[in-house]
N, C-alpha and C positions, 0 to 999 in steps of 0.2 A: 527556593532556588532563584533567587532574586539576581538578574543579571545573567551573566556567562551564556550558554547555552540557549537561556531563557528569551534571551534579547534576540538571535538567531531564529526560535520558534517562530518567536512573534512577527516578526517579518518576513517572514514564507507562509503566514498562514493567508488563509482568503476566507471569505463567507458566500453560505450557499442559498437559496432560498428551500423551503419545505420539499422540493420534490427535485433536489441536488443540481440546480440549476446556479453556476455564477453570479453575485449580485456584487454591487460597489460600495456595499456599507462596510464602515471600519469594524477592525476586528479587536474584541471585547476585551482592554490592558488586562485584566486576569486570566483570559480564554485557558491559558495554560497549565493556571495554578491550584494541584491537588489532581491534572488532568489524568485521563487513561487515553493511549492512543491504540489506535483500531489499524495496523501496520499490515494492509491488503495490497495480494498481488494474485492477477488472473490471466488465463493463458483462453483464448478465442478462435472461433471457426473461422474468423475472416475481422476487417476491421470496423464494421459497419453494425450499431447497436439493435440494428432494425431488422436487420434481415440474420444476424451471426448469432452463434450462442458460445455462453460461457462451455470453455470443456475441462478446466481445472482451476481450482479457488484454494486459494490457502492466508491464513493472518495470523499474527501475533497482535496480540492485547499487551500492551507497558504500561507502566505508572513513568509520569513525569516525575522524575527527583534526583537525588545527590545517592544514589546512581541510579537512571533510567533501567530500570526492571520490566522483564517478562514477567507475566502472570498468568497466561495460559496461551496454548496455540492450536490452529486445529485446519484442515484442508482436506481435501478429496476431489478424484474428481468428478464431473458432472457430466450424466447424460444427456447427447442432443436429441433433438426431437426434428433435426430435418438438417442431419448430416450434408446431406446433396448439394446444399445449400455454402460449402465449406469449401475456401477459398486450398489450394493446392499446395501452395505455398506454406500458408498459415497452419496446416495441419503437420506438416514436414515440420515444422520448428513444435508444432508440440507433440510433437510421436505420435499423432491419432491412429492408434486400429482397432477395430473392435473385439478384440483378443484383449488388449490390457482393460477396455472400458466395460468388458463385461461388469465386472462388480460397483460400477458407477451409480451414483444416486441422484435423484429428481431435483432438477433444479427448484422444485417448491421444496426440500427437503434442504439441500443449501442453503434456500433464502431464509428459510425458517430458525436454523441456526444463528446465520450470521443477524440476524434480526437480536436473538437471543445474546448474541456474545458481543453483540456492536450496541447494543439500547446505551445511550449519554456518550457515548465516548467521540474522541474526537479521530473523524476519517484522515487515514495519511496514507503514501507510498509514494515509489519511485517512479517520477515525472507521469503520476498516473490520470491525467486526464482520460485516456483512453478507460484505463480499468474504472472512469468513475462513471462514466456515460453506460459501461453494461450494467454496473452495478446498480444504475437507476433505473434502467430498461427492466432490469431484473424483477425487484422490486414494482415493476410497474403491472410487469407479465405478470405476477401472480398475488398482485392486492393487495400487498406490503406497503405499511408508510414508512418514510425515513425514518431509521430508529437512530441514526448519528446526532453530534451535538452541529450546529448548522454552521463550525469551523472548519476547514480543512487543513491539510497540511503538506507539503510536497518538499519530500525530505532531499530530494534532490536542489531543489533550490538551496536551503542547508549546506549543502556538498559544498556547490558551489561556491557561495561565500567565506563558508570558514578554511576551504582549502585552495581561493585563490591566492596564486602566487608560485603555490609550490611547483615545481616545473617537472616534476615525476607524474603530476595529473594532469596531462593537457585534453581528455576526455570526459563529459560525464555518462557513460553508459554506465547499468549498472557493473557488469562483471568486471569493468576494467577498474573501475572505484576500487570495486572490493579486491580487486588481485592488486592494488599498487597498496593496500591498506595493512594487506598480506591477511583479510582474513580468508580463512576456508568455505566451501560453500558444498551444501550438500547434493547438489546438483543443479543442472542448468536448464532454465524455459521449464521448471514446477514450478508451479504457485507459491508453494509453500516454502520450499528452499531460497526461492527469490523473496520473498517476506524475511524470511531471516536473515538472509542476505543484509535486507534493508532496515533491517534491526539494528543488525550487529553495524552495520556503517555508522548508525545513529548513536549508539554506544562508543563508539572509537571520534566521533566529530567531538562528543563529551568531553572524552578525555582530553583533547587538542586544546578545548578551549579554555580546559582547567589549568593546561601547563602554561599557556599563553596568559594567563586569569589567575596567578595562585591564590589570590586573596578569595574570589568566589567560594 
């Protein structure tokens, strides 16, 4: 997938150091090619990596190609271990009550997954620095090394270049993306519905840049 699209990746990606920390080294001219991306999105007690915890995680796994593909997906959500601690605000946007989290799973149980289904692949989501800071917290709380490739991706960055101009987008939040995009969405503030969300963006920016691109 030499070009189109590819050129796009490549310039929204960054590099992390081993324990998901921002660094300033260039990013790898192949980083992309043959890649899987690790398409994560998390919903939190509060904003703060240190004191908050995840309470819903959900991702899509794609191959990079001519046409970016799912490959699997998978979310749940996560029990806290010190609710009290959870911002008011922040629980209202994710539904927290302990009626639906009854059947919730251990966040060492999450990590151990996403360890499993993220080993090589490359980390991306929507303007997710914040989802990237729990995600190393996470990993930290429970003895996890990075298992990502040490590239990142922020597919909102993406959005933004290949649909400035249009004047139907003058937002990049995700839902408003994806409602001007006209895709559907399986619901609002889940993990996992917001991951596809930001799948399906990243499928439809493809297409954009094919019709603008026919030779690609």
């Amino acid at each position: 997938m030499e070009g189109g699209l590819l050129e796009f990746l490549q310039v929204a990606a960054r590099v992390l150091d081993g324990e998901g920390a921002f660094v300033e080294d260039a990013v790898p001219p192949d980083a992309f090619e043959g890649a899987r991306l690790f398409i994560l999105d998390a919903e939190m007690s509060g904003p703060n990596p240190a004191m908050h915890e995840l309470l819903d995680i959900g991702w899509v796994v794609a191959t990079v190609g001519e046409p970016i593909a799912e490959t699997s997906s998978w979310g749940s959500k996560v029990r806290p271990k010190h609710i009290g601690n959870g911002e008011i605000g922040a629980l209202k946007v994710v539904g927290y009550n302990p009626r639906d989290w009854k059947s919730a799973i251990e966040l060492e149980q999450a990590v151990e997954r996403m360890v499993e289904d993220g080993r090589e692949t490359i980390f991306a989501g929507w303007g997710f620095g914040q989802d990237l800071a729990f995600v190393a917290e996470s990993l930290r709380r429970t003895g996890a090394t990075w298992p990502f490739s040490p590239v990142v991706l922020d597919i909102q960055t993406v959005a933004r270049r290949i649909l400035k101009g249009d004047a139907a987008i003058d937002r990049f939040n995700l839902g408003f993306v994806a409602d001007r995009l006209g895709i559907g969405r399986m619901g609002e503030h889940g993990a996992l519905p917001d991951a596809y969300a930001t799948f399906d963006i990243l499928v439809e920016l493809q297409k954009r840049v094919n019709v603008s691109n026919p030779t690609q």
